[in-house]
VOLUMKOL-420343 format. One record per residue (C-alpha): residue in one letter; residue number from 1; x, y, z. Coordinates in Angstrom, 1 decimal, decimal comma. Each point is the difference from the previous one (the first is absolute). Example, Ala and Ser with C-alpha at 12.3 -4.5 7.8 and 13.67 -1.06 7.14 Angstrom:
2
R  rest   nr    east   north      up
R     a    1    12,3    -4,5     7,8
R     s    2     1,4     3,4    -0,7
//
This chain:
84
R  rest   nr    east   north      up
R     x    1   -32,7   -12,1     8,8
R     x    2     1,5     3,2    -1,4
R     x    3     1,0     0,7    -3,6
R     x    4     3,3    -0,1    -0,7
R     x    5     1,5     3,8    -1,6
R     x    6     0,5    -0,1    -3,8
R     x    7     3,6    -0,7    -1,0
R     x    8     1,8     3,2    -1,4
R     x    9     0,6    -0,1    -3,4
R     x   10     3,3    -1,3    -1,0
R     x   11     1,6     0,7    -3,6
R     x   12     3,3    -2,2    -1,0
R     x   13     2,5     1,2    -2,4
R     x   14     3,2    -1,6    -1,0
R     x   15     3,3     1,4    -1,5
R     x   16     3,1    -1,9    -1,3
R     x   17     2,9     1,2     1,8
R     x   18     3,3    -0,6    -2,0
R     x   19     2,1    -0,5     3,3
R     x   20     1,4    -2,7     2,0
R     x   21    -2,5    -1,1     2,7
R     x   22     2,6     1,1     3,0
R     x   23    -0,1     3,2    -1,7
R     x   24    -3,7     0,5    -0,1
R     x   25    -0,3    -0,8     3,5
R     x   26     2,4     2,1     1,6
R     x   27    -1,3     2,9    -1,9
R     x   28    -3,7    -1,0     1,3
R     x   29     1,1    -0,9     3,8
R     x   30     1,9     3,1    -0,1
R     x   31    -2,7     2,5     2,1
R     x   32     1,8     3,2    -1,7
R     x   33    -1,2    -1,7    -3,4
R     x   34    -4,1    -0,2     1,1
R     x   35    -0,6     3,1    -1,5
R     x   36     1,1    -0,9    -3,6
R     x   37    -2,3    -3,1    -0,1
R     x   38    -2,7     0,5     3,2
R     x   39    -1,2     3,0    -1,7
R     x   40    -3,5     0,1     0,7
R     x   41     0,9    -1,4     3,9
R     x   42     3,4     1,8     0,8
R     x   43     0,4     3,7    -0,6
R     x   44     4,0     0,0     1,8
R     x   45     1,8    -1,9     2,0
R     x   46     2,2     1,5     2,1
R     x   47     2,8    -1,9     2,6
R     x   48    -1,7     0,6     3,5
R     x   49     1,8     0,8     3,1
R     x   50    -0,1    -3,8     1,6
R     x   51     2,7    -1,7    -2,2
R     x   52    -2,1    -2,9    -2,2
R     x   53    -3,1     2,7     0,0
R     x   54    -1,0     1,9    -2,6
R     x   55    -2,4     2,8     0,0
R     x   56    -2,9    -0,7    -2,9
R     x   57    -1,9     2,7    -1,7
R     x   58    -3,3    -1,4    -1,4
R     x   59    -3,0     1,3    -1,2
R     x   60    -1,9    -0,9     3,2
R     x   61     2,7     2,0     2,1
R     x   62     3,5    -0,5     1,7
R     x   63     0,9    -3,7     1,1
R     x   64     3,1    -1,9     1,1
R     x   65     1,2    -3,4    -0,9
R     x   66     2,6    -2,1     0,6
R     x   67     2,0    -1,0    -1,9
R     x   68     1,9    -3,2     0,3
R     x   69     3,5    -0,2     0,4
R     x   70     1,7    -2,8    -2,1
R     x   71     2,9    -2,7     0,7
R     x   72     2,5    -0,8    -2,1
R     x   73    -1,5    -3,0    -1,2
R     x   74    -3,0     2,0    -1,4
R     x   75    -2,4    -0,7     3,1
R     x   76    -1,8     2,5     2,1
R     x   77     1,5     0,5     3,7
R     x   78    -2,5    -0,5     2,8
R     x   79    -1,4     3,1     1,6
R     x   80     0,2     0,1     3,3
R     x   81    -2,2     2,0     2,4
R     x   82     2,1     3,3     1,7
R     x   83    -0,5    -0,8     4,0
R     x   84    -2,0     2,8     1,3
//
């Protein structure tokens, strides 16, 4: 039986946001906003060339990620596959 890798080490700070809880997460869901408060993860964030996609600077490299697209009732859309 093999040993199981060490967990990472995890540090948890809180803040007390003097905003309406709509507010904070709109800002937060918002992928141009990662920057501000993902600093250590997300160096930019940049609208990619797929609609919903955005290009992701971090400091492992370049990534993309999806990014959901909402409903007017405040729930994320399906994605659906593109045929092909």
């Amino acid at each position: 039986m093999s040993e199981l890798p060490a967990p990472a080490r995890s540090v948890t700070r809180s803040v007390a946001i003097d905003r309406p809880a709509a507010e904070v997460h709109a800002f937060l869901a918002d992928a141009a906003n990662w920057p501000q408060w993902a600093v250590v993860n997300v160096l930019s964030a940049e609208p990619g060339s797929d609609p919903g996609w955005w290009q992701i600077d971090t400091p492992a490299g370049p990534g993309g990620d999806p990014h959901p697209r909402r409903r007017g009732d405040g729930r994320r859309r399906p994605r659906v596959p593109r045929p092909g």
